[in-house]
C-alpha positions as CSV (number, residue, x, y, z in Angstrom):
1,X,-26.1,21.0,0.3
2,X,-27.7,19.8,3.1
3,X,-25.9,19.4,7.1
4,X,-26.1,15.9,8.2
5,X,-26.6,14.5,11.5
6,X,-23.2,13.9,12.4
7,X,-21.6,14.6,16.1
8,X,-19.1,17.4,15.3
9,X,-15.5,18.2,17.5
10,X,-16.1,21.5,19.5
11,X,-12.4,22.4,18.7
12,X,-9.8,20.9,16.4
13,X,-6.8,21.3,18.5
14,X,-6.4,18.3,20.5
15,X,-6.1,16.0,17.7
16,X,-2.6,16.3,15.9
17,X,-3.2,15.0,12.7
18,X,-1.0,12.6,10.6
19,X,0.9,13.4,7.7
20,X,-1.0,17.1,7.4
21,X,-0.6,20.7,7.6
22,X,-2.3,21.2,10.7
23,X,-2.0,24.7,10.8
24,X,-3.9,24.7,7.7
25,X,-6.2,22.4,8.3
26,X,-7.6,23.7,11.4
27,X,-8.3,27.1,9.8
28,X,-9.7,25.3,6.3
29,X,-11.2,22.2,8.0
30,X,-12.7,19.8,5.7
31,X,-14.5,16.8,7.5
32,X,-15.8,13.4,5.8
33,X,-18.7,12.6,7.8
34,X,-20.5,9.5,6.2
35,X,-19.3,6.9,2.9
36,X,-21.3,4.6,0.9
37,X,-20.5,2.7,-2.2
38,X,-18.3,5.6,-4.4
39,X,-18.7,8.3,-2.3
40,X,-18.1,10.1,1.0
41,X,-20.4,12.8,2.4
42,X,-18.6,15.9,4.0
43,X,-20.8,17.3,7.7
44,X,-22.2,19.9,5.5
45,X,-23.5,17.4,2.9
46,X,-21.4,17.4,0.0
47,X,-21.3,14.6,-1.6
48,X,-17.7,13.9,-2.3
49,X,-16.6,10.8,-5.3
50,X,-13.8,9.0,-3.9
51,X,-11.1,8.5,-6.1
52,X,-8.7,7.4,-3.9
53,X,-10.5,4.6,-1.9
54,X,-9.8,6.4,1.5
55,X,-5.7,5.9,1.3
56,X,-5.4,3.3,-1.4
57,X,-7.7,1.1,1.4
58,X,-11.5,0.3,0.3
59,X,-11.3,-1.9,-2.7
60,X,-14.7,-3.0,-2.0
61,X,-16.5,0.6,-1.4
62,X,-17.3,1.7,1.5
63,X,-20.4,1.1,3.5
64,X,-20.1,-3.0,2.8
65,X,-23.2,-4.4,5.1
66,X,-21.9,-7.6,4.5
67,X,-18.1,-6.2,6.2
68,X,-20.2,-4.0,9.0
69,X,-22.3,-7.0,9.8
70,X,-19.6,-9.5,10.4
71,X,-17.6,-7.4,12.8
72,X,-21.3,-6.6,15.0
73,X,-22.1,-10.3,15.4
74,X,-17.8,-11.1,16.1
75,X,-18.2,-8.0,18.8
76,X,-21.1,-9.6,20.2
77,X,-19.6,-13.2,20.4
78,X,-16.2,-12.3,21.4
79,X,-14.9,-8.8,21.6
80,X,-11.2,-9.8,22.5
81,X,-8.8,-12.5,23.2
82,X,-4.9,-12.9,23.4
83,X,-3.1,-14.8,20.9
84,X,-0.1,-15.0,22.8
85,X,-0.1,-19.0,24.2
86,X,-3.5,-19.0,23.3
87,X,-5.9,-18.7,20.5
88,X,-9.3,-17.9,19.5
89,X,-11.2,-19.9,15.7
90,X,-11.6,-16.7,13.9
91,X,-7.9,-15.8,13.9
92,X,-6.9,-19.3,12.7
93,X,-9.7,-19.3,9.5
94,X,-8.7,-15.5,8.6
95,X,-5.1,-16.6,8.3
96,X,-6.3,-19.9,6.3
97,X,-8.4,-17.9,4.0
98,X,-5.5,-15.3,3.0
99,X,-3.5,-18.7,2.1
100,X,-5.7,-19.5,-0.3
101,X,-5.1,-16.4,-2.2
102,X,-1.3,-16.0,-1.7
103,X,0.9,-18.0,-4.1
104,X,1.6,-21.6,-3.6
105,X,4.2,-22.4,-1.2
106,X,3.4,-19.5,1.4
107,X,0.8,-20.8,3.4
108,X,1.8,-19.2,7.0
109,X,0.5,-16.2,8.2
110,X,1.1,-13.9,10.6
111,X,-0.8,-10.7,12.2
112,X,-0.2,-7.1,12.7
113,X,-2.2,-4.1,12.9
114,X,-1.3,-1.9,9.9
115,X,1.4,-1.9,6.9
116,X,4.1,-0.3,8.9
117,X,4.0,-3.0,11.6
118,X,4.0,-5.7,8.7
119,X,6.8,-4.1,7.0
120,X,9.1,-4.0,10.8
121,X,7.6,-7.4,11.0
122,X,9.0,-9.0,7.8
123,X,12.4,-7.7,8.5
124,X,12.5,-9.2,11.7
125,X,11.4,-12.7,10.1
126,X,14.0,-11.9,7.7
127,X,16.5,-11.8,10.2
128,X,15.3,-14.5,12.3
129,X,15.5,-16.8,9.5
130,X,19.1,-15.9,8.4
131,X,20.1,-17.0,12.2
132,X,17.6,-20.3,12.3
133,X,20.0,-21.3,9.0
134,X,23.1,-20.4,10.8
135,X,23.8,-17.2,8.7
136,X,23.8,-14.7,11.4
137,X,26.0,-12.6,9.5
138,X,23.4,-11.8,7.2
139,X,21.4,-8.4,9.2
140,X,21.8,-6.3,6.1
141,X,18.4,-4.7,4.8
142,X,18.2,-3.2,1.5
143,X,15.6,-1.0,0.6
144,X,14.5,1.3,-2.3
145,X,14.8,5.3,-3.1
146,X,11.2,6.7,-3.2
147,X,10.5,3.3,-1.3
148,X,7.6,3.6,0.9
149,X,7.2,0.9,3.8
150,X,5.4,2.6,6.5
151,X,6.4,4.5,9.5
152,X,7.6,2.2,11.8
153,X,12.1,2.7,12.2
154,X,12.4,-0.8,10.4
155,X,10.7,-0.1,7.6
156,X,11.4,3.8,7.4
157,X,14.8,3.0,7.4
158,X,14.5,0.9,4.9
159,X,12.2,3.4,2.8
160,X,13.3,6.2,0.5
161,X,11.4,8.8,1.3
162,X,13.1,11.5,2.2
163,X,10.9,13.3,4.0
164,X,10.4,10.7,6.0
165,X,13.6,9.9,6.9
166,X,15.2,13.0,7.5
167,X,13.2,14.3,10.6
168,X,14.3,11.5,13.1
169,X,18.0,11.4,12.7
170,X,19.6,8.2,13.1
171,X,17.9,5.0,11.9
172,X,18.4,1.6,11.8
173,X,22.5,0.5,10.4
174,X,23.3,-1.7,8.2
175,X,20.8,-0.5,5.2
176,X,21.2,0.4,1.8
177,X,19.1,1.2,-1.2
178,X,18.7,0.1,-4.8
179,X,17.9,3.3,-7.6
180,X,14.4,4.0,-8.1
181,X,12.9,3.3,-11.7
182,X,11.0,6.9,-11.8
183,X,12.6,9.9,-14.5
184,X,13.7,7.3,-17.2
185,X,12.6,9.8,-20.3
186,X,11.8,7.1,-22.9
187,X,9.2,6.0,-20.0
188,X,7.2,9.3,-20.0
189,X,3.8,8.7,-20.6
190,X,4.1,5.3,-20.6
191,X,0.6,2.8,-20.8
192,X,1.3,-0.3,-18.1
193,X,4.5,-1.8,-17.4
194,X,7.4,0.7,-19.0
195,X,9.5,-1.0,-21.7
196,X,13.0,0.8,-19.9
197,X,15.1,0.3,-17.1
198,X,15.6,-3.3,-16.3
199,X,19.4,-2.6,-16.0
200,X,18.7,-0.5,-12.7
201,X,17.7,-3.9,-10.9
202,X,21.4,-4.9,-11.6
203,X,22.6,-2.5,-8.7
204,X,21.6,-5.2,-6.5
205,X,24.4,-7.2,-7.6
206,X,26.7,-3.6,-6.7
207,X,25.4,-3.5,-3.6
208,X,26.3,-7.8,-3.4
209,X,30.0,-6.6,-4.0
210,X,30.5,-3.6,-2.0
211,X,29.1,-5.5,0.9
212,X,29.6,-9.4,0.7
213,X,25.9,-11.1,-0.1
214,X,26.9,-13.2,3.4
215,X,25.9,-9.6,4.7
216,X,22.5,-9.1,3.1
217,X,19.4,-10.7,4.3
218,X,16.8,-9.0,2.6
219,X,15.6,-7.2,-0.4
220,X,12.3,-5.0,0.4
221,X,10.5,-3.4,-2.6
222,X,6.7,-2.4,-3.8
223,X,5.5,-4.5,-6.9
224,X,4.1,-0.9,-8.0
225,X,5.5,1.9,-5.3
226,X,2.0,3.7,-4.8
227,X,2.5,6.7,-2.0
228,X,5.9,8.3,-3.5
229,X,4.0,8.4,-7.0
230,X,2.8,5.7,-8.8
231,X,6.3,4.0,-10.0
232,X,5.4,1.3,-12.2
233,X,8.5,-1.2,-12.5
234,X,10.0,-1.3,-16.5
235,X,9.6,-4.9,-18.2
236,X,11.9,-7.6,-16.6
237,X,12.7,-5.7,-13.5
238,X,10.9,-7.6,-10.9
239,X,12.5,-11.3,-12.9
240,X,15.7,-9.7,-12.6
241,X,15.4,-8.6,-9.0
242,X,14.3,-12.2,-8.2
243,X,16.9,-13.9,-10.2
244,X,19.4,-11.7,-8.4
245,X,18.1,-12.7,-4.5
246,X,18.3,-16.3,-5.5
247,X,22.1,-16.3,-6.5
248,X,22.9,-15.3,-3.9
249,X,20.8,-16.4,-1.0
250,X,18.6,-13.0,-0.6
251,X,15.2,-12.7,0.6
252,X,12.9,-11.2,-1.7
253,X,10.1,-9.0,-0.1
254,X,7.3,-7.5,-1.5
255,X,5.0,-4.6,0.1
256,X,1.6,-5.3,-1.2
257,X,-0.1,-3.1,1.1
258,X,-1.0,-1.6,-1.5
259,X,-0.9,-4.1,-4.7
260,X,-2.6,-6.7,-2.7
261,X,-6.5,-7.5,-2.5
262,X,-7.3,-6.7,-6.6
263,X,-5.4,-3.3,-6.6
264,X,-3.8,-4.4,-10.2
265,X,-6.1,-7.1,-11.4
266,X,-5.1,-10.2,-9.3
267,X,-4.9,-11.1,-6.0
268,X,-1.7,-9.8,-5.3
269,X,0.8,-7.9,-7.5
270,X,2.8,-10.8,-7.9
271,X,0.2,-13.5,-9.6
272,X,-0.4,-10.1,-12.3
273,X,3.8,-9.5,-12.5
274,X,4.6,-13.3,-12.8
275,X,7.0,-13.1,-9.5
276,X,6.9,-14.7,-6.2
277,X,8.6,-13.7,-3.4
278,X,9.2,-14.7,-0.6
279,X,7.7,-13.2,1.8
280,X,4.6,-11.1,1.2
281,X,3.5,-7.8,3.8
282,X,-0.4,-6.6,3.3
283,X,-3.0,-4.4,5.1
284,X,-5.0,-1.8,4.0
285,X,-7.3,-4.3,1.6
286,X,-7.4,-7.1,3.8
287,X,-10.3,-5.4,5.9
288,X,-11.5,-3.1,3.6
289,X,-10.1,-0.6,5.9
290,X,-13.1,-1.4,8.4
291,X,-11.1,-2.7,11.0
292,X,-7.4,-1.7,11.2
293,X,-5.3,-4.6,10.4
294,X,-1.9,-5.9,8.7
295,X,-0.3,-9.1,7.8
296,X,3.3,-11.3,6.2
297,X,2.9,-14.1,4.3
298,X,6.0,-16.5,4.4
299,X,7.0,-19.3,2.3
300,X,6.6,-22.3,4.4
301,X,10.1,-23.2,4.0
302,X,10.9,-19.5,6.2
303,X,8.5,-20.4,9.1
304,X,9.6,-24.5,9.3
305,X,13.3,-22.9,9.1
306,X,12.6,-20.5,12.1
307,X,10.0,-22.7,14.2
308,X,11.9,-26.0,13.8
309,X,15.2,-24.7,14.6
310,X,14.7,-23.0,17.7
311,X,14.9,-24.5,21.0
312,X,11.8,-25.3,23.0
313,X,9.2,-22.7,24.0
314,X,8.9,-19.4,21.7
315,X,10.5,-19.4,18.5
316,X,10.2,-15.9,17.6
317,X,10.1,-13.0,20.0
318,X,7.8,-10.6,18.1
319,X,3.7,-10.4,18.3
320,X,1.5,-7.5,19.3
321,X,-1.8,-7.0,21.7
322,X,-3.8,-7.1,18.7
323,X,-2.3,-9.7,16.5
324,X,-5.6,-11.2,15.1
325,X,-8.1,-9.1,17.3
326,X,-11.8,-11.0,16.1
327,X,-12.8,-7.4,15.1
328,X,-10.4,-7.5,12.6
329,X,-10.8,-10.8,11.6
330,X,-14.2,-11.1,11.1
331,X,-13.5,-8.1,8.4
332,X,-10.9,-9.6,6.7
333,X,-12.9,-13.0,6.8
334,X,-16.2,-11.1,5.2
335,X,-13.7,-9.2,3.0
336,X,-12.4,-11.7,1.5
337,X,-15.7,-13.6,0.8
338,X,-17.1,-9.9,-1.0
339,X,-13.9,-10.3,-3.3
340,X,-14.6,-13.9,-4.4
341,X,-18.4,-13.1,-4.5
342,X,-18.1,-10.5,-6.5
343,X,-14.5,-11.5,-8.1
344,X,-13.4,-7.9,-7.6
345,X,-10.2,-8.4,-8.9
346,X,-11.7,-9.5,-12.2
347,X,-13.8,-5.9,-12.5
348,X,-10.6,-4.5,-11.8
349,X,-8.9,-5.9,-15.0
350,X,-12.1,-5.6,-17.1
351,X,-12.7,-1.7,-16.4
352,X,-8.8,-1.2,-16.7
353,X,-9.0,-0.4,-20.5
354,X,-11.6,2.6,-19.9
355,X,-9.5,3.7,-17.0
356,X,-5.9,3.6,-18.4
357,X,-7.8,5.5,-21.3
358,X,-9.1,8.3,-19.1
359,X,-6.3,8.6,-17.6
360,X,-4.1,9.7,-20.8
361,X,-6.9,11.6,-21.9
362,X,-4.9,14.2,-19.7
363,X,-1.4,14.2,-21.4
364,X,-1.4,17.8,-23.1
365,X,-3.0,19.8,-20.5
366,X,-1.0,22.8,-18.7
367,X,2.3,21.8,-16.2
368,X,1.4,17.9,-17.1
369,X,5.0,16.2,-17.4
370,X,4.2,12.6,-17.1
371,X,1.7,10.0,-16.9
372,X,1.9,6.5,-15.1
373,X,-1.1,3.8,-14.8
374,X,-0.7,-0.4,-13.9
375,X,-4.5,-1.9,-12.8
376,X,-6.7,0.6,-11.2
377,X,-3.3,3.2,-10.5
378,X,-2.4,6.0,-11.9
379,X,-0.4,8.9,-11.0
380,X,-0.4,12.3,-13.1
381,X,2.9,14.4,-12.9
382,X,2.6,18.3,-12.6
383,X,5.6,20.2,-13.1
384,X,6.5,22.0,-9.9
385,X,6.4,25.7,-8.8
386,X,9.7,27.6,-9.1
387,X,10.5,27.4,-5.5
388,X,7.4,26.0,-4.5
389,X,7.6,22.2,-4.5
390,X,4.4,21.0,-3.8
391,X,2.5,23.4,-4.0
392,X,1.1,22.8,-7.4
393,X,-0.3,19.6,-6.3
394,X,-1.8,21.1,-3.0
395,X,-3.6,23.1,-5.3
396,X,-4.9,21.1,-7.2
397,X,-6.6,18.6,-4.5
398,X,-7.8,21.1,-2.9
399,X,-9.8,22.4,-6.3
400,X,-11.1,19.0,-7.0
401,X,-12.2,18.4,-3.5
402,X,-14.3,21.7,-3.4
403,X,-15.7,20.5,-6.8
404,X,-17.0,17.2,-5.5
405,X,-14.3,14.6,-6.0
406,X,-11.3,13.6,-3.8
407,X,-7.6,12.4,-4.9
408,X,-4.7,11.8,-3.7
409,X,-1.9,14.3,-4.0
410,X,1.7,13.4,-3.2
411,X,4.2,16.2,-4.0
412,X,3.4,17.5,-6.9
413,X,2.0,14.5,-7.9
414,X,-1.8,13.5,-8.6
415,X,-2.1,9.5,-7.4
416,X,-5.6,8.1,-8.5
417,X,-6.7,4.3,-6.5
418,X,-10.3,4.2,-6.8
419,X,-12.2,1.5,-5.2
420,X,-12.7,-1.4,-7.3
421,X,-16.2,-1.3,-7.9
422,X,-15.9,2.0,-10.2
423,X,-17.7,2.6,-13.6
424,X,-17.5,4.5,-16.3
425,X,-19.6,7.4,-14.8
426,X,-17.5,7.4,-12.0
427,X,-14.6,7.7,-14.0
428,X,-15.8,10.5,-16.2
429,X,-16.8,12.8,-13.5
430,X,-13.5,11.6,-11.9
431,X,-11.1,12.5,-14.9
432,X,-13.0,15.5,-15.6
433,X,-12.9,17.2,-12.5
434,X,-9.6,16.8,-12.3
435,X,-9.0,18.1,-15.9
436,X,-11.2,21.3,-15.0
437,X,-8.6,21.9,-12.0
438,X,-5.5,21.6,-13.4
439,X,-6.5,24.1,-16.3
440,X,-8.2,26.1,-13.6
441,X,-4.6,26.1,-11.6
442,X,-2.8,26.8,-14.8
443,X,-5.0,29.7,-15.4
């Protein structure tokens, strides 16, 4: 391996790292210094195969001079301009072009910076549109266990993550969760969408008589819940769901933060699980990760509901500094043009085969309990430590990134989101390293 001329911090204590053992990391340090295409490079010049597209975030690779060039010529046109009571083109033709890819109907867009705002965002639009209809008792929230929807108190309170939760003490009231569809035993190993478990939507309607469905605004919930382990929904669950919100006046909301921008084959999650919701929160993939930047589709019924019922002046009391900054537009705007270019999300669906194939190549090795894969997901199950949860898993990232190839480990659980423009070499050397360190952590 060759070092790389790459400036390099002089001490790694000011910087207190997200979601990380700090304490370990700063006396193990490992530090991605350059990406291209598949792969990163570390400062000391390993080259390191990304399996994980950053944090489920670079569909399109990374390195994309098409991405890098747009947001040079936007920075030297206009660096930044409000978007409070004024406006600037860029914004306007980002949020046009993401409506031509959401489903028909939900045509109005609005801007955040990251998942987590989008997530707090779409509850709040929840909300406001409950009161715009004159159903201002409806301010219930109703999340997911093992729900992931960022950080931000809206939607960690809605989220199921323990972990998450559990830290910070009181969150927001009025929320409740549905089950989670994980630990269903006829499911283990299952290939795509699991054929068990539909029934565990019907807790909705529960939830609809313990609390009065004049109570509930909103139902939040991944297509395919990515960071708490790859949880692919069983057949009929999402219909149900749906079916469920519209008898009794619910809003259905999906987090495709992750699902969205090819992750699974299509667009969204929902065009590939036949479900529309009705309001739709993205990020990660809009940008290519470039560029930090978030966003909620609405049906255009929720934004005429909200806009044309309040009184004059502002009709809803949410934005941030950055909403549409022409960085970030200019990514998502080039973004989206290298997925239709290049029709990403059909490479997605045509390598899925070869993936989902690789990926059960592993059932049968040592401490592997279960397998899960939808589109270019998958998430391998170890069976934890006695009295070590966790730890397992730690291990096992930490072998595979020494060896050259980086994933994703959450618990004791393996998740693998490559970008999209993987191939069969990739996936190989992918699979294989990972193979070599679970044995070699079994050993």
């Amino acid at each position: 391996m060759n070092e790389i001329n790459v400036p390099r911090p002089n001490n790694l204590d000011a910087y207190w790292m997200p979601f990380s053992d700090n304490r370990y990391f700063k006396s193990n340090p490992r530090l991605l210094a350059r990406a291209e295409g598949m792969f990163y490079t570390t400062a000391d010049g390993q080259e390191i195969l990304d399996g994980t597209a950053g944090l489920w975030c670079c569909n399109a690779g990374h390195g994309r001079r098409e991405i890098k060039e747009a947001i040079q010529q936007q920075a030297a046109i206009l660096d930044y301009a409000p978007t409070f009571q004024l406006g600037h083109p860029i914004a306007f033709e980002a949020a046009a072009r993401i409506a031509e890819l959401t489903p028909d109907g939900m045509d109005r867009v609005f801007f955040t910076n990251s998942g987590s705002e989008s997530a707090d965002t779409a509850l709040k639009i929840a909300l406001a549109y409950h009161k715009a209809r004159g159903e201002s008792s409806r301010v219930r929230l109703i999340g997911r266990e093992r729900g992931y929807h960022g950080v931000g108190f809206g939607g960690m309170s809605v989220g199921g993550i323990g972990g998450n939760r559990k830290q910070f003490g009181a969150l927001l009231p009025y929320v409740d969760h549905l089950p989670h569809t994980h630990g269903i035993e006829s499911n283990l190993f299952a290939r795509g969408l699991p054929e068990h478990g539909v029934e565990r939507a019907d807790a909705l309607e529960a939830l609809v008589a313990l609390h009065g469905a004049e109570t509930i605004a909103a139902v939040m919930v991944e297509p395919v819940a990515g960071s708490t382990g790859v949880l692919v929904p069983p057949k009929g669950y999402l219909e149900r769901l749906r079916a469920i919100c519209d008898k009794h006046g619910i809003l259905l909301i999906f987090d495709e933060v992750i699902t969205g921008f090819g992750r699974i084959g299509t667009n969204f999650g929902s065009e590939r699980l036949g479900v529309t919701p009705d309001i739709i929160t993205m990020a990660k993939g809009l940008t290519n990760a470039a560029v930090p930047m978030g966003a909620v589709a609405v049906k255009n019924g929720i934004y005429d509901t909200v806009v044309d019922g309040a009184a004059a002046g502002i009709e809803l009391f949410h934005g941030y500094t950055y909403s549409g900054h022409p960085l970030a537009a200019a990514a998502a705007i080039a973004t989206m043009e290298l997925h239709r270019a290049e029709d990403l999300p059909g490479r997605a669906r045509a390598i899925e085969p070869l993936w989902q194939e690789a990926t059960h190549s592993l059932k049968g090795l040592p401490n592997v309990t279960d397998i899960r894969d939808f589109g270019l997901i998958a998430g391998i199950e170890l069976a934890p430590r006695p009295g070590k949860p966790g730890a397992r898993g730690t291990d096992v990232f930490r072998r595979c990134f020494d060896a050259g190839v980086l994933v994703r480990v959450t618990g004791d659980i393996i998740a693998l989101s490559p970008p999209l423009i993987i191939e069969q070499p990739h996936i190989d050397r992918l699979y294989g390293t990972l193979a070599d360190a679970i044995r070699a952590e079994a050993a």
